[in-house]
N, C-alpha and C positions, 0 to 999 in steps of 0.2 A: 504494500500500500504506500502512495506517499504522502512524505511528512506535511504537515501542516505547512502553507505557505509559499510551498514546491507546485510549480503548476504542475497537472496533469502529463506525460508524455501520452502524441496523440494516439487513439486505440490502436492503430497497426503494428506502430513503434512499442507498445507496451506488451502485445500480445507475443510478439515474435520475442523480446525479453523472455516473456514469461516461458514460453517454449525452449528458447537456448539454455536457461535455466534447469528444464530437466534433461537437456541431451548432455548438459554437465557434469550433471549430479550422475549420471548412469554411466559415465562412459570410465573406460578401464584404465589405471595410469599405471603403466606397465613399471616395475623394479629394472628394468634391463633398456628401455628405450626411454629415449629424455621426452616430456609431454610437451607439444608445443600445440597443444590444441588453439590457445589465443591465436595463432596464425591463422587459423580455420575460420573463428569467428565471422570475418568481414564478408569470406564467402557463401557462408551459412546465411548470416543475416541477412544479403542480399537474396539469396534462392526462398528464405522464407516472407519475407515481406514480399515477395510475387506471391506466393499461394496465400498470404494470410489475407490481402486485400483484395483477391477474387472469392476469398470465402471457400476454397478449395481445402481438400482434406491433404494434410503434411504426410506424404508416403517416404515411406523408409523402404531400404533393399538391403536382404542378410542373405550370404550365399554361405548357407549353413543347413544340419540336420540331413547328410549323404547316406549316413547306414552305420550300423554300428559297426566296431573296430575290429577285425579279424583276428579270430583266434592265432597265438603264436603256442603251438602246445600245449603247457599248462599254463602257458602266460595272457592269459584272457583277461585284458582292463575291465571287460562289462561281463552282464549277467545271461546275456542270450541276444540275437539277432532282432528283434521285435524294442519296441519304445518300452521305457518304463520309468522307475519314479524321478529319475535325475532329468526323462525326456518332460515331464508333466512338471519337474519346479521350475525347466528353462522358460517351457511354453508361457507358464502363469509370469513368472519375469519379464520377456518382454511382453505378454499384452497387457501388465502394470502399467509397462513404460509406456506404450501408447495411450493407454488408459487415464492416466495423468496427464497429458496433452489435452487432452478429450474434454476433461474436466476444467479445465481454463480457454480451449479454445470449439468454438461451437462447430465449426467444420471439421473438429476430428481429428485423427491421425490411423493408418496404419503401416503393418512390417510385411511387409510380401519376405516370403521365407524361399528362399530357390535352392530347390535341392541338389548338392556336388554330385552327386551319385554319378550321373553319366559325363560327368568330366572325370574323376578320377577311380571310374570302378572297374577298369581295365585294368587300369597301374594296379590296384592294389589287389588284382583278382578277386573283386565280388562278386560273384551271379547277379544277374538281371534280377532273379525270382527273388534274390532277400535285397535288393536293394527298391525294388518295387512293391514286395511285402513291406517292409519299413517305415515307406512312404503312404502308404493306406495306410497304416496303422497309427503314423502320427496324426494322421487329416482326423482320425474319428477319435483319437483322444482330445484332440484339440475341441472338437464338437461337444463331446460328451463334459468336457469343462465349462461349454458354454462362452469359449474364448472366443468375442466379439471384433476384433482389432488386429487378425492375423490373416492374412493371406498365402496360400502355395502354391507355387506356377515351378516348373522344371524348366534348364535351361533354355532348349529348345522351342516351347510355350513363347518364353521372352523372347528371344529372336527371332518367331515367326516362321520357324522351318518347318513345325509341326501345329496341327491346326487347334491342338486343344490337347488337355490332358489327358494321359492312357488310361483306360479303363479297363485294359489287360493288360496279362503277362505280353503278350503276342504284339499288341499294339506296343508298348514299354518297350521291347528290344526294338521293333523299327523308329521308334523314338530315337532312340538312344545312337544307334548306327551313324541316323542322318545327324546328328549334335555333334559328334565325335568327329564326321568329313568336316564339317563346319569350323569346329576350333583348329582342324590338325591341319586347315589349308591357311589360317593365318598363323601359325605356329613360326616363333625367334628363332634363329639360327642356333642360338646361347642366350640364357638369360643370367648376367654376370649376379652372384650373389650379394656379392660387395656394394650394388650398384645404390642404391638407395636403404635410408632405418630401418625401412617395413618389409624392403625385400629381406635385408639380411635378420630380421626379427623371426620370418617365417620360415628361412632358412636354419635357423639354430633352433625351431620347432621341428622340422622333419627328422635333424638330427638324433631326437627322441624318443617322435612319434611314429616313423616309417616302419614298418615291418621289418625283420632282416632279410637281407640281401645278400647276393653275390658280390655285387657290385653297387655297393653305396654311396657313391657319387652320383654313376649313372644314373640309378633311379630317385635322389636327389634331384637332379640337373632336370629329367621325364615330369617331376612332377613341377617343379616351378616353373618350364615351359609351356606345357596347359596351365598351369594359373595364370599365366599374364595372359595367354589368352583368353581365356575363361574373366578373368577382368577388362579386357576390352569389353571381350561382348556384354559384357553387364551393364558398360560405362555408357556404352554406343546405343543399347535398348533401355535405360532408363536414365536419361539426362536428367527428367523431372524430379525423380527422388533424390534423397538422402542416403548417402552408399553408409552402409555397416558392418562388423569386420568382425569377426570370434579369435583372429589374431590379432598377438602386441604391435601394435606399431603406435608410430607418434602422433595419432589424430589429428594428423594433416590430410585432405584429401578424402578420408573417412574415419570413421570412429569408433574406434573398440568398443563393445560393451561387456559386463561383465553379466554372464546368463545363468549366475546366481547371484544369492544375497553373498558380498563379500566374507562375512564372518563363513560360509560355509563354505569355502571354495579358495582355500586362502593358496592351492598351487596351482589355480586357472586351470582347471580339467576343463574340457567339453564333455557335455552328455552322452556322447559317442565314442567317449574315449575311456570314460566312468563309472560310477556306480553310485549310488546315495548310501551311507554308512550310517546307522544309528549305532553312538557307543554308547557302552556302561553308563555313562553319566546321563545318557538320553540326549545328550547332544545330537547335531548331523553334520556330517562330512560327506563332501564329494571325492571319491578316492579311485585310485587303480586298483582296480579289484585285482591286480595279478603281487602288488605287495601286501592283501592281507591274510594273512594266519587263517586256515579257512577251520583248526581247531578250534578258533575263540569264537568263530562268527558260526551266524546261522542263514542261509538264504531264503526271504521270506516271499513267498505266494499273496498273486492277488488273486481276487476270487474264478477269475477266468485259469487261474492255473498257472500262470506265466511269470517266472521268476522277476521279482519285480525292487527288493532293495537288501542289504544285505543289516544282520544287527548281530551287534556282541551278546555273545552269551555271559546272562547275569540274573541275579535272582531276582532286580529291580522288577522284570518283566514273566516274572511269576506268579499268580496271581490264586495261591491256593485251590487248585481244581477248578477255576473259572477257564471257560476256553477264550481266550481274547487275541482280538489285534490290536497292534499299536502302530498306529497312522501317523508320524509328522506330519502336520497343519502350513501352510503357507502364509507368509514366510516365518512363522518361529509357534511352537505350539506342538501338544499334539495330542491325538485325538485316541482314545480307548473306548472299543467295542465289544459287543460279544461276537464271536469267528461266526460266518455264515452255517447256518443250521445249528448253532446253539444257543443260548437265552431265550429269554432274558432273565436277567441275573437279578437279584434282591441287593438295593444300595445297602441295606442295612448290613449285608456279609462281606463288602466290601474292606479291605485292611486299610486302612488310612496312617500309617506308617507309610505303607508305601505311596499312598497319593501323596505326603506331603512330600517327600524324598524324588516324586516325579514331577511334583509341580515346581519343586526349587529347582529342577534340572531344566526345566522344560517348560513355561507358561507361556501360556493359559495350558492346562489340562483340560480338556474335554471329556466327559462320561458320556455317554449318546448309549439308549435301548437298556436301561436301568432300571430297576421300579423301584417306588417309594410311597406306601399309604403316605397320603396329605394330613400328617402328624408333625407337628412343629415340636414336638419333644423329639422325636425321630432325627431330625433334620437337628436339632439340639444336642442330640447326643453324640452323631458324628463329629459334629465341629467340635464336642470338647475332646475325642479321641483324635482331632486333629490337633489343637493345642489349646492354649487358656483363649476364653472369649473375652473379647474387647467389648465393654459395654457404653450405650450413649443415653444421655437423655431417654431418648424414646424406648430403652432396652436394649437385649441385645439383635433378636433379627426385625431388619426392617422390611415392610413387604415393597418392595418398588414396583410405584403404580401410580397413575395420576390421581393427585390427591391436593385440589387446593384448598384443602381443612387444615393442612400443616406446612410450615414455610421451612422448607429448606433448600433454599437455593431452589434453581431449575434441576436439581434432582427427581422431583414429584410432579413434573411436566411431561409433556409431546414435545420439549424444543429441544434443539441441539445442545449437545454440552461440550464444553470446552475440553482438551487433554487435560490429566490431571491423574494422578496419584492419591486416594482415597485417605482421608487423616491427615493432609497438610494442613487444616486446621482446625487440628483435635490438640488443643492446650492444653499443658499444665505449667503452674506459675514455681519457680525456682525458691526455694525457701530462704536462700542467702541473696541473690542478685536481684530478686523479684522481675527476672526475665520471662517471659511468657514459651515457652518451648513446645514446641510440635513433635506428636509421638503418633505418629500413625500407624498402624496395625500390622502383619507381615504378610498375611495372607485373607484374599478375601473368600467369600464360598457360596456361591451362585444355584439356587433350583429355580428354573422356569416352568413359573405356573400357566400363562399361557401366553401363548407367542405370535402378535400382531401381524396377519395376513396381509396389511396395508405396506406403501410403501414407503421406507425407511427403516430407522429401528436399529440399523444395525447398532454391535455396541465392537468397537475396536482397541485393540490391545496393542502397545508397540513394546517390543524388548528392547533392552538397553543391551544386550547382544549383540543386536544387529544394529541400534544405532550408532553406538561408539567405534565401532569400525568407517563409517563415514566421515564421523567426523576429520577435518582438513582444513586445506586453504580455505575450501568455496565454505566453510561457513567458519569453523575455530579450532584450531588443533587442539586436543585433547590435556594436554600437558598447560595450554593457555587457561584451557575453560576450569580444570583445578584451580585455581588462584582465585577463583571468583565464587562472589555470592548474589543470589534475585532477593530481593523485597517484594512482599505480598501485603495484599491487606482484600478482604472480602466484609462486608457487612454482616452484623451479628445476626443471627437466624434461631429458630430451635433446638439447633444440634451443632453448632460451630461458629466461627466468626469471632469478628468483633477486636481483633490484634493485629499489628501490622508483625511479619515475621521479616527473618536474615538466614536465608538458606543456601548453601553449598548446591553448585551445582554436578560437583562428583563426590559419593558418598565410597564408602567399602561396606558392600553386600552384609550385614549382620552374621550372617549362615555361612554363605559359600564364600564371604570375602573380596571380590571381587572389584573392578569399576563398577557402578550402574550411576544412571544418569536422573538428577531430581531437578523437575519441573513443572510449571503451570502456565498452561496455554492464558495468554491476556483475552480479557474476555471486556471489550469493551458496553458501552452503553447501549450501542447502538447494536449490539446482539440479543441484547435483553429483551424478552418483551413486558413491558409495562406490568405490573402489579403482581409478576410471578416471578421473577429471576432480579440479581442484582451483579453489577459488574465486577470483575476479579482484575486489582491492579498488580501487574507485574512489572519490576525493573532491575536490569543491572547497578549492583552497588556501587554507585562512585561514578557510573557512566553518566555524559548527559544522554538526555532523551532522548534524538534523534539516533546516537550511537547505540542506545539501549533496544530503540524499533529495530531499528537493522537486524540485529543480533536475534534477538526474540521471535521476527519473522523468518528469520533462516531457522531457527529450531526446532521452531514450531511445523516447518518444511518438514524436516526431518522425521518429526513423530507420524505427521500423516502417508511418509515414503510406502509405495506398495513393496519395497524390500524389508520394511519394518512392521507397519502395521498389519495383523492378522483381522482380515472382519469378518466379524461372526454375526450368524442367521440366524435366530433362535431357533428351535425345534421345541415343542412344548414337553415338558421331561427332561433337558438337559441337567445337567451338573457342571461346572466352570469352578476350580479351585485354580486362583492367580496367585503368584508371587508380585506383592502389592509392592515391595522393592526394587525389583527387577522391571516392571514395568512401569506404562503409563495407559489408561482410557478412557473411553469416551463415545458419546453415544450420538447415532444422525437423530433432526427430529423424525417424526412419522405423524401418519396421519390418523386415519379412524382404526378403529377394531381395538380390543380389549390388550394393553398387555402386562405381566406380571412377572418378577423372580421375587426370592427369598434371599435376603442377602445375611450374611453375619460376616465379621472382619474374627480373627482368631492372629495372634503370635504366638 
């Protein structure tokens, strides 16, 4: 937003801002190639201020997602020939990324996806049949996600050799044949490796990624002479888009992205080169599946049968004679069921040891297909076998639900609610300093009674996980935002308020110890609405104002990132146990229809 007194920059200029802002935030800055993305900029800016003033949708081009990576023996990076969970968290990534365009700019965005397959399925001897299996299989995961913002055309498709997409094996190889004449009749003589960052970036990737060989040069040299023509023709059939790259190179020209949330992905695997790891601590990792111990891990099935992520074996995911899966949520979260053809299970038999132990590893928790008589001693007695209850004013569980009989903030509303961490202020006054101190709770503990049909509702979780890893240039390097403390102050209500507070903005985790990141979204007046909600003042300590906005709207960026935030759909029956440390949320408004959880906060 800008500061007071700042004229507006006019809509076009502001929108295209808004847009380079998240090709910023997304894009990959490689440890081994120096970023000179600001070189990019002036050409960016100019390609997008043509589409943002015809009101045209910002298309993007990734020539990514060829097939998964050929077995070497027993040296298999992935799980089997077919998509699976590493292909389903890239997909939700980038149509985050467009998805956030979307959301600030009304014409839209998408990523047209082109698959390598018939540029380099020769080199790497793939059959047509799994490189064409691969590619149906990602199209209908993409669907089945409901992934709105993605496109997939083959090369061939783009260039116009072939009249549309195969819909067989039969038709897929004569595809492929005519792609292949196509690149191999503009094919370099030599393409020197040295010659440019990005070349020689993709070059010191082959050196890793290639198969072995006889001859390791040669088919080095084989393969980046079809990339550079495989880049022309990309360049030559899509002038209008935004080229994007799954290699490192300097985001000049195009632009890496990174097709995980950072924290999970910290040695740039591709999905095809990978696998998704849940370990013992519940964490995820995208890994080579050919460096891990396959005595620790276990290979886990989705319900179609298809090997789908790999998990450490550990008693966390034990769960005394319950048959469960345990789902990672996107992007941070994870979700426990009862396995298909078993439950549903009685919440009351659940071990809550273990919940709590999974929800410090891993929030939000999700319980989904649970039962629970609608007994509030029930729902009382878990949360003391989860820890001491935190009690308020009003007792200890609150039912959330619109209620203008009681003022607590826009918590007991339909309207939006700000980011926020639950207990920022729940006081108590210091016996010696007579300082007002903030003690919020550790964990909160969520049953939905029943879950608003209409649209909105969601309620979003962001982890300081996957936020603190972005943190950087483009908003505050981590080591800066330690030194510093925000001032609050919210108006007195029934259950809170009424103190201006001085908070850190980097805590150490209680539990696990760790970074996590404490904040509250500034919730001005102008979001409030009259006679139900009051405004939440936020500032950096010591900054002025204008320096304090800046700050606080890049942060606040950050909590709503779709590589941070988790949003969740109620289902009526849920169970949600958060680590109220670890995270930050918040809720859309909504419209009609009834909705309700049960909440208690517990440390």
């Amino acid at each position: 937003m800008p500061y007071a007194g700042t004229p507006p920059p006019p809509p076009t200029e502001e929108k295209v801002s808004q847009i380079l802002s998240i090709i910023s935030a997304y894009r990959h800055r490689s440890s081994n190639v120096a970023d000179r993305f600001s070189e990019f900029v002036p050409t960016l800016e100019k390609q997008l201020s043509d589409t943002v003033s015809k009101g045209e949708t910002v298309r993007f081009i990734l020539p990514a997602f060829p097939f998964k990576a050929p077995a070497e023996g027993n040296k298999r990076k992935t799980l089997g020939s077919l998509p699976d969970k590493a292909e389903e968290i890239a997909l939700k990534t980038l149509d985050g990324f467009a998805d956030s365009i979307a959301e600030i700019y009304e014409g839209g965005a998408t990523v047209v996806l082109v698959s390598d397959a018939s540029v380099y399925g020769d080199l790497l001897k793939i059959s047509d049949a799994d490189a064409f299996a691969y590619h149906q299989e990602l199209k209908k995961l993409a669907s089945s996600l409901e992934l709105t913002h993605l496109e997939f055309v083959r090369p061939g498709e783009l260039a116009g050799v072939v009249p549309e997409s195969a819909k067989t094996i039969e038709e897929y190889s004569a595809h492929v044949s005519k792609t292949r004449m196509l690149l191999d009749g503009s094919l370099a003589q030599s393409v020197d490796p040295t010659e440019d960052e990005n070349v020689q970036a993709t070059s010191r990737h082959y050196d890793t990624a290639l198969p072995q060989s006889d001859d390791p040069e040669a088919f080095k040299a084989a393969m980046l002479k079809r990339g550079k023509a495989y880049a022309k023709l990309i360049a030559s059939s899509a002038e209008s888009s935004i080229r994007l790259s799954i290699h490192e190179s300097n985001n000049v020209g195009k632009v890496t992205l990174d097709l995980f949330p950072p924290a999970t992905n910290p040695d740039f695997i591709t999905p095809w080169h990978g696998a998704v790891a849940v370990l013992a601590d519940a964490s995820v990792r995208i890994v080579d599946a050919s460096t891990v111990d396959m005595n620790k891990f276990e290979v886990v099935r989705n319900q179609e049968g298809r090997p789908w992520l790999l998990r450490e074996k550990c008693d966390l995911f034990d769960w005394f004679g319950m048959e469960v899966d345990f789902e990672p949520l996107f992007p941070c979260g994870m979700l426990v069921r009862p396995r298909h053809g078993y439950g549903p299970y009685k919440f009351e038999d659940v071990d809550m040891k273990r919940v709590r132990r999974l929800a410090l590893s891993s929030a939000p928790l999700l319980l989904r297909g649970f039962t629970m008589e609608i007994e509030k001693e029930v729902f009382r007695q878990k949360a003391r076998e989860l820890g001491e209850i935190q009690m308020w004013p009003f007792g200890d569980i609150l039912e959330v639900r619109e209620n203008a009989d009681f003022n607590m903030n826009n918590v007991l509303t339909r309207e939006a609610m700000p980011f926020h961490y639950d207990g920022v202020f729940k006081t108590v006054q210091d016996e010696k300093t007579g300082e007002w101190i903030s003690v919020p709770p550790l964990f909160q503990m969520f049953r939905n009674r029943a879950a608003s049909q209409s649209k909105g509702g969601l309620t979003l979780f962001s982890s300081s996980r996957n936020l603190i890893p972005l943190l950087g240039p483009d908003s505050i390097p981590l080591e800066e935002l330690r030194q510093l403390k925000w001032k609050t102050f919210t108006a007195v209500n029934e259950a809170f308020g009424g103190h201006e507070l001085q908070l850190p903005f980097i805590i150490t985790h209680p539990e696990s110890h760790v970074d996590t990141f404490r904040f509250h979204e500034p919730w001005p007046e102008s979001k409030c609405i009259a006679g139900s909600s009051e405004p939440t003042i936020v500032q950096v300590v010591g900054w002025p104002q204008d320096k304090s906005d800046a700050l606080c709207e890049k942060l606040t960026r950050l909590l709503y990132d779709r590589r941070v935030a988790y949003r969740h759909q109620w289902n009526a029956g849920d169970f949600i146990f958060n680590d109220n440390a670890m995270t930050h949320h918040t809720r859309t408004a909504f419209e009609d229809g009834h909705r309700e959880h049960w909440r208690v906060h517990v440390s």
